[in-house]
C-alpha positions as CSV (number, residue, x, y, z in Angstrom):
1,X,-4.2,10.2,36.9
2,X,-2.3,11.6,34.0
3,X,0.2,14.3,34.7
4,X,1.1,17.3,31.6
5,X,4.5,17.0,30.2
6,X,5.8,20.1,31.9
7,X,9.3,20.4,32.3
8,X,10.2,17.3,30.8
9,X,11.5,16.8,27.1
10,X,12.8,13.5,25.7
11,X,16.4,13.5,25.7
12,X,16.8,9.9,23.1
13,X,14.6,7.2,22.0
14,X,14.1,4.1,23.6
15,X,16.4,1.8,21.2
16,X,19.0,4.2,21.2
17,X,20.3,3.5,24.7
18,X,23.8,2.1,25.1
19,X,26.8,1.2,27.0
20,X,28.4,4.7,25.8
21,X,25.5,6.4,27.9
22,X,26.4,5.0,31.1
23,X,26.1,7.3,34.1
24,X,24.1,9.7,32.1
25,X,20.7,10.9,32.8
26,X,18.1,10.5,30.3
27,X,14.2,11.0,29.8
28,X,12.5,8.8,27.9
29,X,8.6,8.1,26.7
30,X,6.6,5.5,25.6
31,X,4.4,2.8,25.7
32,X,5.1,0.2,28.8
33,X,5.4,-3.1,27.3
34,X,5.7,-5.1,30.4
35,X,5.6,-4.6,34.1
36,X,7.8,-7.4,36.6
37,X,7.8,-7.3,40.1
38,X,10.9,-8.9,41.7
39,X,11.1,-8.4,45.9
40,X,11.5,-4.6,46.1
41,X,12.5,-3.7,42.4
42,X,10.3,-3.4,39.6
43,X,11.3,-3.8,36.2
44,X,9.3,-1.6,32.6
45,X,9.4,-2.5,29.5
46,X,9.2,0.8,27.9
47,X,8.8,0.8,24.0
48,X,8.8,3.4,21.2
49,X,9.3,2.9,17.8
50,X,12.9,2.4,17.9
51,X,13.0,-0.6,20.7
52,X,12.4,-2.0,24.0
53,X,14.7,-0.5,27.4
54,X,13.9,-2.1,30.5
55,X,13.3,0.8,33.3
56,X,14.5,-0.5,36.8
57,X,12.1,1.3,40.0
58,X,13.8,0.3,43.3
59,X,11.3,0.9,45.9
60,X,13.8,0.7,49.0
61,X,15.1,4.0,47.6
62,X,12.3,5.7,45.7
63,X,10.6,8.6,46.9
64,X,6.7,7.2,47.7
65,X,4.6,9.1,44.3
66,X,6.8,7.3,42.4
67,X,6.4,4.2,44.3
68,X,2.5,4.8,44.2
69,X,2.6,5.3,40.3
70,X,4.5,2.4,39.5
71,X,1.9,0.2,41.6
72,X,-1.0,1.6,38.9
73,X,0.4,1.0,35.6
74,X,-0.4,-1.7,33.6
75,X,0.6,-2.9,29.9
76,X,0.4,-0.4,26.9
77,X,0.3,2.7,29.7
78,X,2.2,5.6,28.0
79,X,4.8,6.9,30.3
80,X,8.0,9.4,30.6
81,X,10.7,7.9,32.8
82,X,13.5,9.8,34.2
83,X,16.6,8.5,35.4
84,X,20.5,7.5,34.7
85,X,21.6,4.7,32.7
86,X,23.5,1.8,34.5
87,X,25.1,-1.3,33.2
88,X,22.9,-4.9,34.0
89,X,24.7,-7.5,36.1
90,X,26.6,-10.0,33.8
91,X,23.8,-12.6,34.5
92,X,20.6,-10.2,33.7
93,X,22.4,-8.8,29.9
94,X,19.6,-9.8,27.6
95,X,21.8,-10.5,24.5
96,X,17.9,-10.8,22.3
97,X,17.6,-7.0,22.9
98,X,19.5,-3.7,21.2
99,X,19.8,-2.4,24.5
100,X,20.0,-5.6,26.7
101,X,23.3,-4.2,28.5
102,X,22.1,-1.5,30.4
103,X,18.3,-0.3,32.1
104,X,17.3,2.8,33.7
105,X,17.9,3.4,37.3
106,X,14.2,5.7,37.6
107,X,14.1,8.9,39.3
108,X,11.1,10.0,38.0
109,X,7.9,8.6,36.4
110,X,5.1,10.2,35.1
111,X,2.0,8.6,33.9
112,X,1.0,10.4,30.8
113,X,-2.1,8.3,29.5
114,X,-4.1,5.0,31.0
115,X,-4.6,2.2,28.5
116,X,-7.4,-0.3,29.0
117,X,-6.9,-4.1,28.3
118,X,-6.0,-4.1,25.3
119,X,-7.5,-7.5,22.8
120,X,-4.1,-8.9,21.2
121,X,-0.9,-8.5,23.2
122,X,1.9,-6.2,21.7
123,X,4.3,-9.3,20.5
124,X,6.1,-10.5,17.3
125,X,5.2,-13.5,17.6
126,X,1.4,-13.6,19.0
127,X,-0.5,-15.0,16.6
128,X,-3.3,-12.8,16.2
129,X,-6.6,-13.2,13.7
130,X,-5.5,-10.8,10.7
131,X,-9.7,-9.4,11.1
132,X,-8.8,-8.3,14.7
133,X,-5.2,-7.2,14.2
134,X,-6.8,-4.8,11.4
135,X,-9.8,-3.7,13.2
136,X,-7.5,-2.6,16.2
137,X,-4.8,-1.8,12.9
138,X,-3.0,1.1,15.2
139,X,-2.4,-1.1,18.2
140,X,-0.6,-3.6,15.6
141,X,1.5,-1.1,13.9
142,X,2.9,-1.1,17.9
143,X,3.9,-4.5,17.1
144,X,8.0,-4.4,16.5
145,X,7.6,-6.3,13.4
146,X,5.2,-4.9,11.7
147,X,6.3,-1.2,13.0
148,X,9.4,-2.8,11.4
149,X,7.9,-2.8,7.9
150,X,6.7,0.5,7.9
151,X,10.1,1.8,8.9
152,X,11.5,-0.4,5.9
153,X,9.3,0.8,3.2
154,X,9.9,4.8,4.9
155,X,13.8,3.9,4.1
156,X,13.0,2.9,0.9
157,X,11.4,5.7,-0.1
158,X,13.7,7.9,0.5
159,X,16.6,5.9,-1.2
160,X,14.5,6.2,-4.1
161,X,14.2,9.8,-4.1
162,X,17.9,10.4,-3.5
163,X,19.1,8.0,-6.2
164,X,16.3,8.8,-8.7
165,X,17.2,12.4,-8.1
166,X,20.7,12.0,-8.2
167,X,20.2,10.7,-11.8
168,X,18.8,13.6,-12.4
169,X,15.1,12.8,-12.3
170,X,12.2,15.6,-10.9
171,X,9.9,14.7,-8.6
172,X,6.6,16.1,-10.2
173,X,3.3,15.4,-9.1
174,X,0.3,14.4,-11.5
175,X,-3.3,15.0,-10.6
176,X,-5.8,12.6,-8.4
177,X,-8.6,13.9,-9.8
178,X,-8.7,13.5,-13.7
179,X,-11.0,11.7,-16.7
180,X,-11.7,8.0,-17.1
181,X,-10.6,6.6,-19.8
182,X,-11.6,2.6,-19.4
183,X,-9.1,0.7,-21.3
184,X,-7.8,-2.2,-18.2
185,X,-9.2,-2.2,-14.6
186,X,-12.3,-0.6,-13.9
187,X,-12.4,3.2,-12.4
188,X,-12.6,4.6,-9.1
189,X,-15.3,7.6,-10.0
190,X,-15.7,10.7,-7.8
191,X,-18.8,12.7,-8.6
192,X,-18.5,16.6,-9.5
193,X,-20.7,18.5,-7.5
194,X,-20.2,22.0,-9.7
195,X,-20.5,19.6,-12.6
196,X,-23.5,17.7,-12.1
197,X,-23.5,14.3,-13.9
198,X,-20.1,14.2,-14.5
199,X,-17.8,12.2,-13.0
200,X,-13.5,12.2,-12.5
201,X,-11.0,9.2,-11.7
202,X,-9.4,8.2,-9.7
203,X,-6.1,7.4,-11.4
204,X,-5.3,3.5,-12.0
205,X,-1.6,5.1,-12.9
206,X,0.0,8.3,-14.0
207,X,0.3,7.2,-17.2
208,X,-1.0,9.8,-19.6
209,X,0.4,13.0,-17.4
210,X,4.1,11.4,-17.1
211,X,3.8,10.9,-21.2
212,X,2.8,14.6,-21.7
213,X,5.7,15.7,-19.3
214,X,7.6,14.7,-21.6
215,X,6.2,16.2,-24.5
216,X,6.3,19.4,-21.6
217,X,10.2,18.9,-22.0
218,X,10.7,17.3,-18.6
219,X,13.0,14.5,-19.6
220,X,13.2,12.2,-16.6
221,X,10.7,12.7,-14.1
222,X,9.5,10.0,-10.9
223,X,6.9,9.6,-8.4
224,X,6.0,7.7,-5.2
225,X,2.6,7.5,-6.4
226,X,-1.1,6.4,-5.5
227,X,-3.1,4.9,-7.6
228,X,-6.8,2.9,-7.3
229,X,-7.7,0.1,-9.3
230,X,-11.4,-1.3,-8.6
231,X,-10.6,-4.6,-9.1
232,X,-12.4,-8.4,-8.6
233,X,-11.6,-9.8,-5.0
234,X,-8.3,-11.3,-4.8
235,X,-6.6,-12.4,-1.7
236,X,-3.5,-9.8,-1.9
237,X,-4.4,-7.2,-4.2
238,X,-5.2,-3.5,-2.6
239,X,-7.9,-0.9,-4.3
240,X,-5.3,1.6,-3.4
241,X,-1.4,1.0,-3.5
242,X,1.8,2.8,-4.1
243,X,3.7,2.8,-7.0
244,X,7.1,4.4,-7.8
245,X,6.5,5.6,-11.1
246,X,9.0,7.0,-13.7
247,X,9.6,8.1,-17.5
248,X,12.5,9.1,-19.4
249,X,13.1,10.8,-23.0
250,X,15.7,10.1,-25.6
251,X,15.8,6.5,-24.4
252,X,15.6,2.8,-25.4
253,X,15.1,-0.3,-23.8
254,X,18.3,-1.3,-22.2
255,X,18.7,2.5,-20.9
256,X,15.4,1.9,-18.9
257,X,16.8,-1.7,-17.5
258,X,19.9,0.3,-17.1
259,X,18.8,2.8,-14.3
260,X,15.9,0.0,-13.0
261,X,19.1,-2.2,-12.2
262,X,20.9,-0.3,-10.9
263,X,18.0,1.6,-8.3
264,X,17.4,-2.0,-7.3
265,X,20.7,-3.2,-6.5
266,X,21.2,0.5,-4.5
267,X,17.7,-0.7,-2.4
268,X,18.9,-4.3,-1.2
269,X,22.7,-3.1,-1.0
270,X,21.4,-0.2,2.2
271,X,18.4,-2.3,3.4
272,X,19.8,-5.9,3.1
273,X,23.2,-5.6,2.6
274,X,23.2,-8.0,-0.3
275,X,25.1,-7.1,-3.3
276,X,22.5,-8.1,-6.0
277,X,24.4,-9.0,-9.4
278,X,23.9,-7.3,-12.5
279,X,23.0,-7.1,-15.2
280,X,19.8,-9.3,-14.6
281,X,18.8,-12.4,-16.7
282,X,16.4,-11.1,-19.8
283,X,13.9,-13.8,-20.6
284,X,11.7,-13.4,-24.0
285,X,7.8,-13.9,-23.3
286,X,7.5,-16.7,-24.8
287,X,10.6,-18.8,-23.5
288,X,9.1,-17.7,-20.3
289,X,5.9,-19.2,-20.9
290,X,7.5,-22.6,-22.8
291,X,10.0,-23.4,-19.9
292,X,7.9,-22.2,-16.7
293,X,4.4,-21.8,-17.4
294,X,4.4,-17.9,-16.0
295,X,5.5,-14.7,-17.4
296,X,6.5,-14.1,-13.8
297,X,9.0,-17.0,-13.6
298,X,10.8,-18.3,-10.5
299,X,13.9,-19.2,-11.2
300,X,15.0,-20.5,-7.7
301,X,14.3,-24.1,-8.9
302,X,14.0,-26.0,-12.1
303,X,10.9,-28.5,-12.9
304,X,10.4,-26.6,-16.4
305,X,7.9,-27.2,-18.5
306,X,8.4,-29.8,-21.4
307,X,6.5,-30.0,-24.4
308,X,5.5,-33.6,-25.4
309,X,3.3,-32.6,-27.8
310,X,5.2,-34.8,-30.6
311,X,5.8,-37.9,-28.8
312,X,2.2,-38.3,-28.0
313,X,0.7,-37.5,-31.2
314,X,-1.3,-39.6,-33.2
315,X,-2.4,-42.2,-30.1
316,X,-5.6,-43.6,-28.9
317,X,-6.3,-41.3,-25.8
318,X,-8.7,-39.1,-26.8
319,X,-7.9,-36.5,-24.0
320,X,-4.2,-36.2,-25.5
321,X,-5.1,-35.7,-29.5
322,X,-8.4,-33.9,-28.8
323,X,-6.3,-31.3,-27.3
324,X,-3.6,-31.6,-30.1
325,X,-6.5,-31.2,-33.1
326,X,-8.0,-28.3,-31.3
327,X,-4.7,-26.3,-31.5
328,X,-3.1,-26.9,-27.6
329,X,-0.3,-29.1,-26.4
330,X,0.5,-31.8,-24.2
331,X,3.2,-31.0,-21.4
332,X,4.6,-31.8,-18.5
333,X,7.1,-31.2,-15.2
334,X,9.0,-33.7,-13.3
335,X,8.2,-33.7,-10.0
336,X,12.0,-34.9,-9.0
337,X,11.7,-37.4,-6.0
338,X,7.8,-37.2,-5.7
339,X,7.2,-40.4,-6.4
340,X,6.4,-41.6,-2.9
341,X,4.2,-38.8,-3.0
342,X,0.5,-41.2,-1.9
343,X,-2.4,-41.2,-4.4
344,X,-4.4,-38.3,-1.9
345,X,-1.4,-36.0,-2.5
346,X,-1.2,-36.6,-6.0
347,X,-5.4,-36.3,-5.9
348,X,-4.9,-32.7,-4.7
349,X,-2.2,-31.8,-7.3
350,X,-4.8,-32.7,-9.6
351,X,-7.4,-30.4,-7.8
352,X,-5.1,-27.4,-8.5
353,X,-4.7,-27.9,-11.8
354,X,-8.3,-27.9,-12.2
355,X,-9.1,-24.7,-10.6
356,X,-6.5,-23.4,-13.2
357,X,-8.9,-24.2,-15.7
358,X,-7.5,-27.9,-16.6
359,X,-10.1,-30.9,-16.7
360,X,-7.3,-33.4,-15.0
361,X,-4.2,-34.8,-15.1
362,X,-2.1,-37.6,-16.3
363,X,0.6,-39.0,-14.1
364,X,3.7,-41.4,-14.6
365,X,5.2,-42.5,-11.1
366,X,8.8,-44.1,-12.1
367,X,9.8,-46.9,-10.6
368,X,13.0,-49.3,-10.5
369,X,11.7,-51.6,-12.8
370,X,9.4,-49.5,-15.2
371,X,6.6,-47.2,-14.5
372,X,3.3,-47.0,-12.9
373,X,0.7,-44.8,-14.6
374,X,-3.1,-43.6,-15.7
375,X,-2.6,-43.9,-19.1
376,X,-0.8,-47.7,-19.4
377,X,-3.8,-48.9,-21.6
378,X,-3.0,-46.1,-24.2
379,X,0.8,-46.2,-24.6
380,X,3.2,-48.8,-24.7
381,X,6.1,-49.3,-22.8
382,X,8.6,-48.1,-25.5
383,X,6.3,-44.4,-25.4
384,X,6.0,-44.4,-21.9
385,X,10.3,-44.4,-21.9
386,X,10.2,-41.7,-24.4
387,X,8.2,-39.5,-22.1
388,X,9.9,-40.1,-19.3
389,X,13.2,-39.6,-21.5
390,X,12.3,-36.3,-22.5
391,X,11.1,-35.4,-19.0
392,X,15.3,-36.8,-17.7
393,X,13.1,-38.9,-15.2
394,X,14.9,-41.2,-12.8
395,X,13.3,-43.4,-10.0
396,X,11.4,-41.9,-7.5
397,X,10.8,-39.5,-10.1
398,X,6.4,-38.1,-10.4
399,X,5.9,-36.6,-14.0
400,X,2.2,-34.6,-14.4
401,X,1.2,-34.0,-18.1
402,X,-1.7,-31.9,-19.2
403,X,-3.5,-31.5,-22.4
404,X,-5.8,-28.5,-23.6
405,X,-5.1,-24.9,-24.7
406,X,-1.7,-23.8,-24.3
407,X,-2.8,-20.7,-22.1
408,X,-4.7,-23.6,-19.8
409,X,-2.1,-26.0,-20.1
410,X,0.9,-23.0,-19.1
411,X,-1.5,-21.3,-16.2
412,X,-2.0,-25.4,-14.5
413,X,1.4,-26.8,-14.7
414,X,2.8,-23.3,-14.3
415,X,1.0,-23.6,-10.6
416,X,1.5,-26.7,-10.0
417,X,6.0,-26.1,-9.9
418,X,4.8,-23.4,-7.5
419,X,2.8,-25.7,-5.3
420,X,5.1,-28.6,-5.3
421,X,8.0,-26.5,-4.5
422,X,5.9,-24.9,-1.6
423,X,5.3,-28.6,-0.6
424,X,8.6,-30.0,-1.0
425,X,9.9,-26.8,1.2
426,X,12.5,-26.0,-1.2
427,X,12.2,-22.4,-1.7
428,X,14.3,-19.9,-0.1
429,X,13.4,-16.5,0.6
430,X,17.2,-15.1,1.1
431,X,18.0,-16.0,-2.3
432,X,16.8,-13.4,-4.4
433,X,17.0,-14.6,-8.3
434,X,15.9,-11.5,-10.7
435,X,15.2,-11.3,-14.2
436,X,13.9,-9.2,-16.8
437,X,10.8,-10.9,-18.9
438,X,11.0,-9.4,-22.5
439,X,9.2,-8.8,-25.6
440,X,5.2,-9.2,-24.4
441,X,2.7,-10.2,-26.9
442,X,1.1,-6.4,-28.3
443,X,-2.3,-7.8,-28.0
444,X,-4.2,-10.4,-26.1
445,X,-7.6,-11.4,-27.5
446,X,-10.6,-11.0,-25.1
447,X,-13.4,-13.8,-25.9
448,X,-15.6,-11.6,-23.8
449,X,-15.3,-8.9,-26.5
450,X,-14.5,-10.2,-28.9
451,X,-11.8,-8.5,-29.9
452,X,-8.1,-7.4,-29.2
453,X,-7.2,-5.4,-26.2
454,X,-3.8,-4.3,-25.3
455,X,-1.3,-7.0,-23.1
456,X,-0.2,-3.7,-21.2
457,X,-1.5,-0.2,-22.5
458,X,-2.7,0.8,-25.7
459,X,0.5,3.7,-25.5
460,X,3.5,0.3,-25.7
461,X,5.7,0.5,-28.3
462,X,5.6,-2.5,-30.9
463,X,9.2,-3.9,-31.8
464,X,10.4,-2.0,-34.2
465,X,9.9,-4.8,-37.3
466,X,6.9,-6.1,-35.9
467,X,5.2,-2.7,-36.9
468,X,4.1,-3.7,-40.3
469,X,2.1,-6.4,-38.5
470,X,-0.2,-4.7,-36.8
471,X,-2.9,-4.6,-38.5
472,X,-2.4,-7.8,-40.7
473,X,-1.7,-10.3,-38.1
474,X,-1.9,-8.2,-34.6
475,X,-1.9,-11.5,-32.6
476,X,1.7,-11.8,-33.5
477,X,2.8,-8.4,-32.6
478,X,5.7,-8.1,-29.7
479,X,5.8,-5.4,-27.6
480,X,8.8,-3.5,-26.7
481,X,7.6,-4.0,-23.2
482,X,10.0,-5.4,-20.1
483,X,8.8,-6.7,-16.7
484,X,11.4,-7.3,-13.7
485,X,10.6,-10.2,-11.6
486,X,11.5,-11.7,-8.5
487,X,11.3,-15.0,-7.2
488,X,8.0,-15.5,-8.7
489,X,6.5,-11.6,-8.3
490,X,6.7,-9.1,-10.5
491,X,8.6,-6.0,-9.0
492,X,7.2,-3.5,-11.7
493,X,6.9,-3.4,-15.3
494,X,7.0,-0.7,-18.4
495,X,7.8,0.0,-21.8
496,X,8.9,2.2,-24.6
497,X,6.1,4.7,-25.6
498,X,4.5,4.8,-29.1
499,X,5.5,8.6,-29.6
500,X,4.3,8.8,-33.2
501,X,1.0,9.7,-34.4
502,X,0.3,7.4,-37.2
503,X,1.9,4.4,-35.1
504,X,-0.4,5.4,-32.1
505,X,-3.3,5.6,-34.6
506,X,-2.7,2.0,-36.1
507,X,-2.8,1.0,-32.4
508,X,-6.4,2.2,-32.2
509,X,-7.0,0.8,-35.2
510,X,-5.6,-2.9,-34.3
511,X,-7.7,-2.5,-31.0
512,X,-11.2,-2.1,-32.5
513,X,-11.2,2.2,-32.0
514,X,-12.7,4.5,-34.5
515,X,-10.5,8.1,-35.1
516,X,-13.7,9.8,-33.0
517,X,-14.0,7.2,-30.4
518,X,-9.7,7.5,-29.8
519,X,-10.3,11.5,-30.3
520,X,-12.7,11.3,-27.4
521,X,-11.1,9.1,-25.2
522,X,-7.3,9.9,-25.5
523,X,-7.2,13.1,-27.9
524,X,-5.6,15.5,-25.5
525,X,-2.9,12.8,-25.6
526,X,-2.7,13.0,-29.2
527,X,-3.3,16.6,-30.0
528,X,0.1,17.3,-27.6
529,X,1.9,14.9,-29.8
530,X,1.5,17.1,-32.7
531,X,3.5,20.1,-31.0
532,X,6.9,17.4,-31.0
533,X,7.2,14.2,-28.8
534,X,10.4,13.3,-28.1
535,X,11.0,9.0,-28.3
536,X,10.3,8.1,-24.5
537,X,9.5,5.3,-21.9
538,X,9.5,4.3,-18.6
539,X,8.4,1.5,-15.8
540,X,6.5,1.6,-12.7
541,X,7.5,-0.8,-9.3
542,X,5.0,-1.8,-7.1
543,X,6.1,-0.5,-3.7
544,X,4.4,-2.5,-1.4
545,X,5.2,-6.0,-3.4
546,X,8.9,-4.5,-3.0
547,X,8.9,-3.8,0.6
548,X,6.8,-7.3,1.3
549,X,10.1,-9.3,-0.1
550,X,12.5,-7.3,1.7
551,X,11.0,-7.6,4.9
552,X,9.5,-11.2,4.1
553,X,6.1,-10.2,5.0
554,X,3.5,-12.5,4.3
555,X,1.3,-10.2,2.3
556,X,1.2,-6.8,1.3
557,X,-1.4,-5.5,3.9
558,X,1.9,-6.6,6.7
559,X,3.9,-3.3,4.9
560,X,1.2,-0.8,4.3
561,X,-0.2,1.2,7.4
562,X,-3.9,1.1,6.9
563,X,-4.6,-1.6,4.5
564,X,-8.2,-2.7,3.3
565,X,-9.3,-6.6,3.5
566,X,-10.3,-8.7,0.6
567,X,-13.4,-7.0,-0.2
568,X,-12.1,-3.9,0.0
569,X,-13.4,-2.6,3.0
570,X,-11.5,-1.1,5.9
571,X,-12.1,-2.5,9.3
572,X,-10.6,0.3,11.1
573,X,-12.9,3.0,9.6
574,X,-15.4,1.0,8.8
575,X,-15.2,2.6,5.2
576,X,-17.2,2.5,3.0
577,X,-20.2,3.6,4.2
578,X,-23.2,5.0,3.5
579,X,-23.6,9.2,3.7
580,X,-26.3,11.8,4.1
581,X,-28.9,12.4,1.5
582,X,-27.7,16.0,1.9
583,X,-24.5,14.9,0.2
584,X,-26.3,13.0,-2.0
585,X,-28.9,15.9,-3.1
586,X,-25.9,18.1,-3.6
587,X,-24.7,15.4,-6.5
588,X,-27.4,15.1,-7.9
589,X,-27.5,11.1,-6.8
590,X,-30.2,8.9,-6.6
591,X,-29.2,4.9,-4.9
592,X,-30.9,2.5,-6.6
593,X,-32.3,-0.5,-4.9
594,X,-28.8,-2.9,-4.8
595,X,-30.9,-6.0,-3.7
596,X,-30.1,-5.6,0.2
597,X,-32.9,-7.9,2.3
598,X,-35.5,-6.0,4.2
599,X,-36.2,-6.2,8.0
C-alpha cells in the first residue's frame, strides 16, 4: 500500500552519497533497482537519476512495518528510505559504483508507488529490441546509459548558451508556425482553421527570420532550435530534431569558423576533457570529393581515392573507356593488407558499390610474384604495375577500381573506405579528427527537374569572383559555404548570406525563378533588404548528431528523449493517428481514399 510523502523531504540524491557523509542521516527516493536477501539483512538498490546507493534493512533490529514493507517490494518500486550512512566492510566496497564505499543503515521505508513486471530489465547492458525499448521509451530513459545521454546533451545545451552569450549573442526565438516556401525537404503543413484552405509550416530551419534579425539590427543572435523536415525513410534521420542555430553581421568566413571553433573545443574541453586543437583542417569541395569520395570526409584513415583515369585510357575494356567517353573516370582505393580478403568478401564489397549506384567492380589482388585480377585479358602486365604504382600497392595489398560518372564513381568507392575500415576494425571513436569542408558547388543540377537547384539554400553567398558566373556557366559557381565535419558526420554547416538585391535576384535567375514567382515566394525577404542589410552569415550544428559522438551512442534516437522510428511514427504515443471528423469539419478537410485494404 502506498503511503503520502508526509513529513519526509529528500535530503540528497542517490549518486551523491559519500564517504564525507558518514554518520549522517539522510532521506532518499527512488526507484528500487534490485532487492538481495542475505540471512537477516536485506540489501536495495535504490536509483535516481544521479546513481545507484545500496540501502542495507537489518531485520534483527528493525522495527516490524519496516520489516513487512521490505518483504513486498519488488524491482522498479518507487521508494523513500530513511537512515544514516555507514562505511561497507573492506570486502563488500563495490569499486564499479560512485557510491560503492558506503550504504544506508534504514530506519525508515516507505513505499510510495507499486510497479508491475516490468518487459526489459533496467540495465546498461541488457540488450533490449530497440521496437520495445521505444514502445516502453520512459522505462528506458531509467536505463543509466541512456539517462546518461540525456544528461549530456542538457550540459551541452547550457554550455552553449553561456558561451554563445558570452560572445555576446541573443537568444531570440523565431516562429513555429510560418509560410512554406518549398525550395529543399518537403514541409510539415498545419491547417488554419480561421483561415480555411490555407495552410502554415512547420519550419525545416530558421533561416529566413535569423536573416531578417539582422536586417532588425540584432547582430549576433542563436537558438536551440526545432525544426521538421518530412523527409524519405532513412535509418537515422528524425522528422523533428534540434538544431543550434546562429547568425552574425559584419562578418566573413573565417570569423564564422572562428567562434564555431572555438564553441566546439569549449563543448569537448567540459564534457570530455579533451583539448580539441585548433584551428581545424579546411578542405576545398572538390579535394574532398577527389581524395575521399565524401564531402563529409573521415580523416581517421587514409585509402584515398586515386584517379586512374589516364593510365587506363584508350584500352580494350569497354567498361573502362565507356565510362571515360561518357565524361566519368576510372578510380580506385587500396585496400592495404586485404588481399587475403576470400572471393565471398570481396563479392560483398562489390554488392555495396552497387547499391551506390555502380554496375561492378574491378579488382587487383597483389601478390609476391605479380598480380591476380578480373581484368588480366585487357591489360598487360607492364599496365597492371602502373596501376598498382599509382595505387603504392605492396603485397597483400586489394585495389577496387570503378568506372562510370564521377558522382557514381565518388558515392561507391567513397562507401566502400567506410565499409572496409568498419571491417578491418580500424576506426577509433576517441580520436576525434575535425575539419572544415570549403567552397561547395553554388548549384547542383536535378535530372528530375531539370534544372539547377541550390547545393545549400538559394540565400548562400557565391565567392566573391565566381559572381560573374552565375548566369553564364552556374555549374561552376562555388559557394562561400563551410561544413564542419567529424570523423565522417557532419556537425553543422552554413554560409555567408547573399545580402544584396541584384546578387539575390541573379540567384533566382540562375535557379529557374521568374521576379513574380521569387516576389511570391521569398518577397518579404527581399522587400526588408531594401530598408539596409548589413553583410551577414551564419551555421547551424545538429544537436543530436553532436551529442551521439560525445556519448558514442549508436544512433541519434539513443540521445533524444522521445524519438520517432524509421517511418516516422512514435511507438510511445502511437502518433500519428487518425482524429475526429469534428476536427476535420472545422478545417474544412476532406481524406481522400489513401488505398488502405477493406475488411
Amino acid at each position: 500500500m502506498s503511503e503520502l510523502m508526509q513529513g519526509l523531504k529528500r535530503s540528497c540524491m542517490c549518486g551523491e552519497v559519500n564517504e564525507n557523509m558518514i554518520g549522517n542521516e539522510v532521506t532518499l527516493m527512488g526507484w528500487v533497482g534490485r532487492r538481495r536477501v542475505l540471512s537477516h539483512l536485506t540489501f536495495l538498490l535504490l536509483r535516481d537519476r544521479t546513481g545507484i546507493v545500496q540501502a542495507v534493512i537489518d531485520e534483527s533490529g528493525a522495527e516490524s512495518d519496516i520489516v513487512e514493507k521490505e518483504k513486498s517490494i519488488r524491482s522498479e518500486y518507487v521508494v523513500a528510505v530513511r537512515g544514516i550512512v555507514q562505511a561497507r566492510d573492506e570486502e563488500n566496497i563495490n569499486p564499479a559504483m560512485k557510491t560503492g564505499k558506503v550504504e544506508i543503515s534504514v530506519t525508515e521505508l516507505r513505499i510510495l508507488s507499486e510497479a508491475d513486471t516490468i518487459p526489459f530489465p533496467i540495465e546498461e547492458s541488457v540488450n533490449v529490441n530497440t521496437e520495445l525499448r521505444l514502445k516502453y521509451r520512459y522505462l528506458d530513459l531509467r536505463r543509466p546509459n541512456v539517462a546518461s545521454n540525456i544528461i549530456t546533451r542538457h550540459k551541452v545545451s547550457q554550455i552553449v548558451r553561456q558561451f554563445l552569450t558570452e560572445e555576446g549573442f541573443l537568444e531570440i526565438e523565431t516562429p513555429m508556425l510560418t509560410k512554406s516556401t518549398p525550395e529543399g525537404a518537403r514541409d510539415y503543413l498545419v491547417p488554419s482553421r480561421v483561415h480555411p484552405g490555407n495552410f502554415y509550416a512547420l519550419p525545416q530551419s530558421p533561416q529566413l527570420f535569423k536573416q531578417l534579425l539582422m536586417v532588425s539590427g540584432f547582430d549576433k543572435y542563436f537558438q536551440i532550435a526545432k525544426c521538421f523536415r518530412d523527409e524519405d525513410l532513412r535509418a537515422d534521420r528524425q522528422p523533428e530534431f534540434t538544431q543550434i542555430d546562429m547568425e552574425l553581421s559584419f562578418i566573413d568566413v573565417d570569423d564564422v569558423i572562428d567562434v564555431n571553433e572555438r564553441l566546439i573545443k569549449k563543448i569537448f574541453k567540459e564534457i570530455k576533457n579533451i583539448d580539441i586543437q585548433t584551428p581545424f583542417i579546411r578542405m576545398p569541395y572538390k579535394e574532398a570529393m577527389e581524395r575521399f569520395g565524401s564531402d563529409k570526409p573521415d580523416v581517421r584513415f587514409s585509402m584515398e581515392l586515386k584517379n586512374i583515369t589516364e593510365i587506363v585510357k584508350g584500352s580494350d575494356f569497354k567498361v573502362f573507356q565507356d565510362a571515360i567517353d561518357g565524361g566519368g573516370s576510372v578510380r580506385a582505393i587500396n585496400a592495404k593488407g586485404c588481399g587475403s580478403f576470400p572471393r565471398k568478401k570481396i563479392d560483398a564489397l562489390v554488392d555495396v558499390a552497387k547499391t551506390y549506384g555502380a554496375k561492378g567492380l574491378a579488382w587487383i589482388n597483389v601478390l609476391d610474384n605479380g598480380v591476380k585480377t578480373t581484368i588480366s585479358k585487357f591489360f598487360d602486365d607492364e599496365k597492371l604495375n602502373e596501376i598498382v604504382k599509382a595505387l603504392d600497392g605492396e603485397s597483400g595489398d586489394l585495389i577496387l577500381i570503378c568506372a562510370d560518372k564521377d558522382t557514381i564513381v565518388f558515392d561507391a568507392l567513397g562507401a566502400l573506405r567506410l565499409d572496409i575500415a568498419k571491417k578491418l576494425e580500424i576506426l577509433d571513436n576517441n580520436d576525434f579528427k575535425f575539419l572544415w569542408v570549403t567552397e561547395f558547388p553554388l548549384f547542383e543540377y536535378s535530372e528530375e527537374e531539370n534544372r539547377f537547384v541550390a547545393k545549400h539554400h538559394p540565400f548562400t553567398s557565391p565567392m566573391d569572383e565566381d559572381i560573374d558566373i552565375l548566369e553564364s556557366n552556374p555549374g561552376e559557381a562555388r559557394a562561400k559555404a563551410y561544413d564542419m565535419v567529424l570523423n565522417g558526420c557532419e556537425l553543422g554547416g552554413g554560409s555567408i548570406r547573399i545580402y544584396r538585391r541584384d546578387v539575390q535576384k541573379i540567384m533566382f535567375k540562375a535557379l529557374g525563378f521568374s521576379e513574380e514567382e521569387a516576389q511570391k515566394r521569398f518577397g518579404f525577404l527581399l522587400d526588408a533588404f531594401k530598408f539596409g542589410a548589413p553583410p551577414h552569415g551564419g551555421l547551424a550544428f545538429g544537436l543530436d548528431r553532436i551529442i551521439m559522438l560525445l556519448t558514442g551512442a549508436e544512433s541519434i534516437r539513443d540521445v533524444i528523449a522521445f524519438p520517432k522510428v524509421k517511418d516516422a511514427s512514435c511507438l510511445l504515443t502511437e502518433a500519428p493517428n487518425i482524429v475526429d471528423k469534428t476536427q476535420l469539419d472545422e478545417l474544412a478537410i476532406d481524406i481522400k481514399n489513401v488505398g488502405k485494404e477493406e475488411n
